[in-house]
C-alpha positions in Angstrom: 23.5 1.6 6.6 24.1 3.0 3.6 27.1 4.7 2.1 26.8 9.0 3.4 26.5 11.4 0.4 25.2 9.0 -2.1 21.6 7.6 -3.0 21.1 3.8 -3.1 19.6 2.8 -6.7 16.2 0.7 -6.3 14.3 -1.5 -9.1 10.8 -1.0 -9.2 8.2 -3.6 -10.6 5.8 -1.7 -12.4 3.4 -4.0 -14.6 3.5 -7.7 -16.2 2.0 -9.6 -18.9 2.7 -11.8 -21.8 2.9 -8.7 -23.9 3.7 -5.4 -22.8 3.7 -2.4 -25.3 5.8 0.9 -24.7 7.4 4.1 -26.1 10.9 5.2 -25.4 10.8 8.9 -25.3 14.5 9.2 -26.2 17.3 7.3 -26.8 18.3 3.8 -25.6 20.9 1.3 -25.4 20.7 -2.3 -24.4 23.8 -3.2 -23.6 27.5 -1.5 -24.7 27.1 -3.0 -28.3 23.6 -2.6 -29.3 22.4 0.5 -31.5 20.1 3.1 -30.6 16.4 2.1 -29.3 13.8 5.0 -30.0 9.8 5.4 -30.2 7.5 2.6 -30.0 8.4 -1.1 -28.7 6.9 -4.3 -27.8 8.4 -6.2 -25.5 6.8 -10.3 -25.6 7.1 -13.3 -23.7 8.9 -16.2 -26.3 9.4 -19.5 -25.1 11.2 -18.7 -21.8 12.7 -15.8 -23.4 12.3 -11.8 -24.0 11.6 -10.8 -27.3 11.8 -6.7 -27.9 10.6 -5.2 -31.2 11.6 -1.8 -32.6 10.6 -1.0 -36.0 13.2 -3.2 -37.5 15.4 -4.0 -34.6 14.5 -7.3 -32.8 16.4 -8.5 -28.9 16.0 -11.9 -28.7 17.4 -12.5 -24.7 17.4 -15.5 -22.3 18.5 -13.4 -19.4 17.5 -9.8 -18.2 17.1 -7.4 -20.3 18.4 -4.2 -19.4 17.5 -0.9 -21.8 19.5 2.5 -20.1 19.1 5.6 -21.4 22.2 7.6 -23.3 21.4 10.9 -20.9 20.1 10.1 -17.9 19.3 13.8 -17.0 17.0 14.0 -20.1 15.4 10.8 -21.2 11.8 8.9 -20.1 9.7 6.4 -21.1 6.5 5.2 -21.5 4.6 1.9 -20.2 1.2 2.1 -21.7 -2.4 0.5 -20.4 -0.6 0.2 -16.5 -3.1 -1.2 -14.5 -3.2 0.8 -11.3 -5.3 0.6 -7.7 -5.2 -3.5 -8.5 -8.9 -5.2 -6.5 -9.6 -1.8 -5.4 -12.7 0.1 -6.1 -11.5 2.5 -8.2 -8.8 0.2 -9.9 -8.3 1.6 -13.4 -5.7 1.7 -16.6 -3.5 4.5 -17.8 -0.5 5.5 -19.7 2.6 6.1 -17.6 6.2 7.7 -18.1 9.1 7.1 -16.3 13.0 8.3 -15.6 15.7 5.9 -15.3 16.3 2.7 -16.7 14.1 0.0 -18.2 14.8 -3.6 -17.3 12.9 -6.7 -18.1 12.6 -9.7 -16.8 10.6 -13.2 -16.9 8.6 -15.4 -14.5 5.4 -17.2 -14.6 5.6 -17.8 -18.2 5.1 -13.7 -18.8 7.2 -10.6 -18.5 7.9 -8.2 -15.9 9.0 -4.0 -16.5 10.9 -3.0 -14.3 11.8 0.7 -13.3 15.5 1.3 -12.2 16.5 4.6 -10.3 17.8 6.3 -7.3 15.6 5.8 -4.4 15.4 9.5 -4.4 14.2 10.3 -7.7 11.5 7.4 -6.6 10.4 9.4 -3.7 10.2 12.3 -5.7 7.5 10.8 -7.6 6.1 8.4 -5.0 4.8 11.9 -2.6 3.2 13.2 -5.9 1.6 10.1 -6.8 0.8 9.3 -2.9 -1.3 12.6 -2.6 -1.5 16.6 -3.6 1.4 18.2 -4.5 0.3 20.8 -2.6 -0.1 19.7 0.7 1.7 21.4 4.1 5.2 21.4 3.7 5.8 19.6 6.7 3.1 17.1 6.1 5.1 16.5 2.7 8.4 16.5 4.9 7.2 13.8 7.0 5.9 11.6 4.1 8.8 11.9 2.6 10.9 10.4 5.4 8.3 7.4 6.1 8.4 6.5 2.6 12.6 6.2 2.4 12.3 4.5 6.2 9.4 1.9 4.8 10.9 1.5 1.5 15.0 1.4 3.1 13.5 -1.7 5.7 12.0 -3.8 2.9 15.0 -3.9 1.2 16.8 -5.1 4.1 14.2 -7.4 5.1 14.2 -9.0 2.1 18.1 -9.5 1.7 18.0 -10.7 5.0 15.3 -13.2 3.9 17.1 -14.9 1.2 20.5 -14.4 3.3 18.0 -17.4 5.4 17.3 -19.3 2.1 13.9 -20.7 3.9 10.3 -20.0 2.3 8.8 -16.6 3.6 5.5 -18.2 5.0 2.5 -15.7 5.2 -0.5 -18.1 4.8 -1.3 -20.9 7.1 -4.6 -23.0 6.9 -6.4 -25.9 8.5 -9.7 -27.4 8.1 -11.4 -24.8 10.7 -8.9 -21.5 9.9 -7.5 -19.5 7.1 -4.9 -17.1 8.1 -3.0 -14.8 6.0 -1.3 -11.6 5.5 0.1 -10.2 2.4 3.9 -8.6 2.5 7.4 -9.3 1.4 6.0 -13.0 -0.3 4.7 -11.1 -3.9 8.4 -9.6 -4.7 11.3 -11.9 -5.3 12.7 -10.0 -8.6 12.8 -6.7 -7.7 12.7 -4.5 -4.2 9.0 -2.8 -4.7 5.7 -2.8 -6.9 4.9 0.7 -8.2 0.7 0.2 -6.7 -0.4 0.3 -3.3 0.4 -3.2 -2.0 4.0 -1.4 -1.5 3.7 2.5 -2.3 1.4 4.2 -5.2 4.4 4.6 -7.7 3.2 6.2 -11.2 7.0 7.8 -12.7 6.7 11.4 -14.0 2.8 10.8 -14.7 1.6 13.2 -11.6 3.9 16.1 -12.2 6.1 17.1 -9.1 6.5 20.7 -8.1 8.6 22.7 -6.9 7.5 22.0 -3.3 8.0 18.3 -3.7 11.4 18.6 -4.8 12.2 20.8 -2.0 11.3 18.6 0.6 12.9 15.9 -0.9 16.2 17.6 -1.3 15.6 19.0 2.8 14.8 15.5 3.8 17.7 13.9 1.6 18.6 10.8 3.6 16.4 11.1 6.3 15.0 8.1 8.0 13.3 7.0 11.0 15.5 4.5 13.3 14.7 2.3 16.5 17.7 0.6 18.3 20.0 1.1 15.5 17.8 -0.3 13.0 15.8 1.4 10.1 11.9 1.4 10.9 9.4 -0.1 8.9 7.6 2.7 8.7 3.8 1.9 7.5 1.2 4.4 6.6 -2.8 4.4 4.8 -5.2 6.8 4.4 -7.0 7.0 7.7 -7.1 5.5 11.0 -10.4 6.3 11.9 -9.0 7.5 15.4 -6.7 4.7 16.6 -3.9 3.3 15.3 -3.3 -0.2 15.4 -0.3 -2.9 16.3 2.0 -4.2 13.4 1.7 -7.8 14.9 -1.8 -7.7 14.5 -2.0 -7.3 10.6 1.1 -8.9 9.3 4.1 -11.3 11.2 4.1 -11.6 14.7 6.7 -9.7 15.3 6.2 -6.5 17.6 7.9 -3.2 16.4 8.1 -0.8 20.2 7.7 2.2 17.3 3.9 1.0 16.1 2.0 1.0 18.7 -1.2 1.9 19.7 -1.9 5.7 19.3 -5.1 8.2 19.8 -5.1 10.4 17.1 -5.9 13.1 19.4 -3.9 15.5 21.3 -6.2 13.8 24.2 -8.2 10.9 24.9 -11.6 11.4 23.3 -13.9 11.8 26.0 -17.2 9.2 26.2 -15.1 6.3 25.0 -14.0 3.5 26.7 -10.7 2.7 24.4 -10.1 -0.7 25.4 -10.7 -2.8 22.0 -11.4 -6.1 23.0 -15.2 -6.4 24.6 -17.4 -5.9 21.2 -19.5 -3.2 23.7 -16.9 -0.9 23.6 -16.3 -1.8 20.0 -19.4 -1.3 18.8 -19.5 2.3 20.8 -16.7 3.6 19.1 -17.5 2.6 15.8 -21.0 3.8 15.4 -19.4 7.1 17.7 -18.0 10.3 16.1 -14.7 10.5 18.6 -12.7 13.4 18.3 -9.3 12.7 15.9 -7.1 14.9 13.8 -8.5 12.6 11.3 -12.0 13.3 11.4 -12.2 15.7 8.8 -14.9 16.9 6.1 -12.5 19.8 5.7 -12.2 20.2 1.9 -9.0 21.8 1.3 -7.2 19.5 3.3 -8.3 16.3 1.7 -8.0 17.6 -2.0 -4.5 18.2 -0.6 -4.2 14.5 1.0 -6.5 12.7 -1.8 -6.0 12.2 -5.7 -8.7 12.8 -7.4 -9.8 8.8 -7.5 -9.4 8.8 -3.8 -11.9 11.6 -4.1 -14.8 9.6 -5.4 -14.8 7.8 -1.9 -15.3 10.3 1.0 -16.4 8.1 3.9 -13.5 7.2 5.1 -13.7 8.4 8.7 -17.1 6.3 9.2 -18.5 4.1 6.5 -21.4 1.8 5.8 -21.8 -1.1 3.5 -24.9 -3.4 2.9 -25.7 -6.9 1.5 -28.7 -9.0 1.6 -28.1 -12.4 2.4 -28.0 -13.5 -1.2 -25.4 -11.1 -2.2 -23.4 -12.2 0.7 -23.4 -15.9 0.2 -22.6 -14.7 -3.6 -19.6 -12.5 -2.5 -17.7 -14.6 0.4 -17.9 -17.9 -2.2 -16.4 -15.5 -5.4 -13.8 -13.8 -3.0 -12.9 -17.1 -0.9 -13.2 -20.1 -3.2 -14.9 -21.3 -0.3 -19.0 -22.7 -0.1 -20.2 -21.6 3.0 -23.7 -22.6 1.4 -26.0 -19.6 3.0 -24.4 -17.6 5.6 -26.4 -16.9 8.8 -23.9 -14.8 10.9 -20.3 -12.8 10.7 -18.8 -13.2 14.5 -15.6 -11.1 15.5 -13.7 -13.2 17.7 -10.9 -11.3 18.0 -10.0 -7.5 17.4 -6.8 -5.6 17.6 -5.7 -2.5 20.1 -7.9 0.0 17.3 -11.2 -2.6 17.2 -9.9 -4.0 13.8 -11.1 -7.5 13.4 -7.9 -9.9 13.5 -9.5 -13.1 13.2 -13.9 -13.4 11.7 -16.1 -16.3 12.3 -18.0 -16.7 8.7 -21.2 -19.5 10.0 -22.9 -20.9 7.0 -25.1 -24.0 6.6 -22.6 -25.7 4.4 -19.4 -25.2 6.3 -18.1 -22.5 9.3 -14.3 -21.1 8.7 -12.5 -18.4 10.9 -10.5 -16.1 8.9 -7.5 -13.6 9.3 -5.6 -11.6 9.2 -7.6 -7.8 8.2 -6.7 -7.9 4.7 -8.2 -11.5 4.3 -10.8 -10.3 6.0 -11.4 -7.0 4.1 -10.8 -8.7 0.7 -13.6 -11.8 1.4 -16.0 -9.1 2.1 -16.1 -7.0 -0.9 -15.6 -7.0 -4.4 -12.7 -5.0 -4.0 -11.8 -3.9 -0.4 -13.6 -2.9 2.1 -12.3 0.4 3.7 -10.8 -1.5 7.1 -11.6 -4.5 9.2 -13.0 -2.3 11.8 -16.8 -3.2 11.6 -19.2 -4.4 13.4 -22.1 -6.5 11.9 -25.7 -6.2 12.2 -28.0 -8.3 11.0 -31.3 -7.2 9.6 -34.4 -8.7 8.3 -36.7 -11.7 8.8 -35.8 -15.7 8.1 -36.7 -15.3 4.7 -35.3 -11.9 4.0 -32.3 -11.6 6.0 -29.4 -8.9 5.2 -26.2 -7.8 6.8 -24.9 -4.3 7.2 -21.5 -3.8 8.0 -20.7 -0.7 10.0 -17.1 0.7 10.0 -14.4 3.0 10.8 -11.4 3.6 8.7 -9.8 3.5 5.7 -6.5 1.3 5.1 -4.7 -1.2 7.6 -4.2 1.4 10.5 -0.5 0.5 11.2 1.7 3.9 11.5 1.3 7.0 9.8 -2.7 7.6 9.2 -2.0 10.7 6.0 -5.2 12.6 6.4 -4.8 12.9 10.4 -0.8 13.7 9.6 -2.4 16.0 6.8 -4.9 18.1 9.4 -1.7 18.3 11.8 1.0 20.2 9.2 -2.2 22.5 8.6 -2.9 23.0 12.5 1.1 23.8 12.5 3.3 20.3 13.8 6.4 20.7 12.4 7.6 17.2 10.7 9.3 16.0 13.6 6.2 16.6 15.7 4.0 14.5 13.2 6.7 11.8 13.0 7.2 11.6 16.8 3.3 11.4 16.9 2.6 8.3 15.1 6.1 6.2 15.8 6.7 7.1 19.1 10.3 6.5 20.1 11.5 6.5 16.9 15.0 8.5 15.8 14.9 10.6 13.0 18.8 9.8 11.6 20.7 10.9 8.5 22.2 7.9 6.9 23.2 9.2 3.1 
């Protein structure tokens, strides 16, 4: 726990390269002795070594490099051409300012920049870059608190990792199986990434309001706890009516506050909701179930959604089609794996939600299981696809043969789904009704 009264500072990894060009909006120090950094800079990768250029002043540092600002209150930066949405469809580059400091660091024979500032200044930015401004106060409440829980746990988890010194293992693979789930293994050098692999971080770029700042200073130091510990509080765009275990997407490790939940005040009726016969699957999926998340509500999802997340609106229920060429094409690109032609997809195993945990991929060259869903949603799409809650048809003749992919959901369905948390601060939940909705058992605990 961490000390009452006083924010806990947090490093941020924002962007890498060899070369990474930026703009100090005001004035800079590196260091007690250095003079004063302003306006444009170039920070390069130099034989093991950081090499920042400012107009006339050159850095030359083996270690860190650590540039802080002479008011802290009143100074920002700029990282330009930030690569944000990384491998997803609407992945993109833009200019982006932030507050705090600005460290660098190497690895990989490139550079890392690296945003350091109070985990609450972070949030503040993290609920405006995570959705509308202008969402329910209470939806914005309970964001708020998930994303200090989530972000509070990592940081633990990974101190208590290295407090272990053995390799954090996240991939296994045979001749038959690939297996893998993507977490803590990316970030060794700082305690989050600033894209949606950890939480959509983007500075002072998307302006806060009034109303984020508000429920930021009403939820100051709020988290969610379970036994004494600080919950790893997960969350994605939309569960598509079910929520699904955390075991079941990353580590095998079961977490009694994400469990399976109906995004429904009551059981959709028609459904049988037990996941793991491809019948009731199948039912689900191509059904229209009753959920707080099944929205076409406009208002509310220009309140949940950025405007990118915009130019994708079927989330709830979605389709996606390949011919068998395209396919073959695809899973090789995505995989590194020649399956030669691929006659048949085959879920043999799906989660408490219907998400596919482990996919048979049968081709005439070779046949390889894979897992877990973000394996499978990144071998089966440029990008990702929304979820891996599908279920496959096949279409076509012997000679003409395609696949279509039908699906529910959009993101990993672990924990908080935003848009159904989104429809229930505008039907009225307070936050500690939306929290207690999707991580049952949970305590919501002041710690700072």
């Amino acid at each position: 726990m961490k000390e009452k009264g006083k924010a806990p500072e947090l490093q941020v990894g924002i962007c890498s390269g060899e070369q990474i060009s930026f703009t100090l909006n005001s004035i800079f120090r590196e260091g007690k002795k250095s003079g004063s950094l302003k306006g444009g800079c170039i920070a390069r990768y130099s034989g093991g070594k950081i090499l920042l250029m400012n107009g006339a002043n050159e850095i030359e540092s083996g270690r860190p490099l650590l540039l802080t600002p002479e008011d802290i209150n009143d100074s920002s930066f700029t990282l330009h051409a930030v690569t944000i949405g990384v491998d997803f469809h609407w992945q993109r580059r833009e200019d982006q300012v932030f507050r705090g400091s600005l460290k660098f660091i190497t690895g990989d024979d490139k550079i890392t920049a690296v945003n350091v500032l109070s985990i609450e200044d972070y949030l503040t930015s993290v609920i405006s870059s995570e959705m509308r401004a202008t969402s329910s106060e209470e939806f914005l409440k309970a964001h708020a608190v998930i994303s200090r829980s989530w972000l509070l746990a990592q940081i633990e988890k990974s101190r208590a990792i290295s407090k272990t010194r053995k390799k954090y293992n996240a991939h296994t693979r045979t001749g038959t199986e690939v297996v893998r789930w993507y977490d803590r293994e990316d970030h060794r050098n700082y305690d989050v990434c600033a894209d949606d692999h950890c939480q959509r971080y983007q500075g002072i770029t998307r302006a806060s309001t009034p109303a984020v700042v508000k429920v930021i200073d009403k939820t100051f130091g709020e988290v969610l706890t379970y036994d004494g510990s600080i919950c790893d509080t997960r969350y994605y765009k939309c569960c598509g009516g079910m929520t699904e275990l955390f075991e079941n997407v990353w580590e095998p490790v079961n977490h009694p506050y994400l469990q399976r939940v109906i995004d429904n005040p009551s059981p959709p009726e028609g459904f049988n909701l037990e996941m793991n016969k491809e019948e009731t699957s199948e039912k689900w999926i191509i059904g229209n179930p009753d959920a707080f998340c099944n929205t076409a509500e406009k208002k509310i999802l220009s309140q949940v959604l950025n405007d990118y997340d915009q130019e994708t609106n079927d989330f709830f229920r979605w389709k996606v089609t390949y011919t068998q060429k395209e396919l073959n094409e695809l899973v090789k690109t995505r995989t590194g794996i020649d399956f030669g032609t691929i006659t048949d997809l085959i879920p043999l195993e799906r989660g408490v939600s219907g998400r596919i945990k482990r996919l048979r991929i049968e081709g005439t060259l070779k046949t390889m299981i894979i897992g877990k869903e973000l394996e499978i949603r990144k071998s089966l799409s440029k990008s990702h696809l929304y979820s891996s809650c599908f279920i496959v048809e096949k279409t076509g003749s012997d000679g003409e043969k395609g696949f279509i992919l039908h699906g529910a959901g959009w993101g990993h369905g672990v924990g908080l789904c935003q848009i159904g948390a989104a429809v229930m601060g505008a039907k009225g939940y307070s936050y500690r009704e939306i929290l207690g909705h999707y991580f049952p058992g949970a305590l919501l605990n002041k710690i700072y």
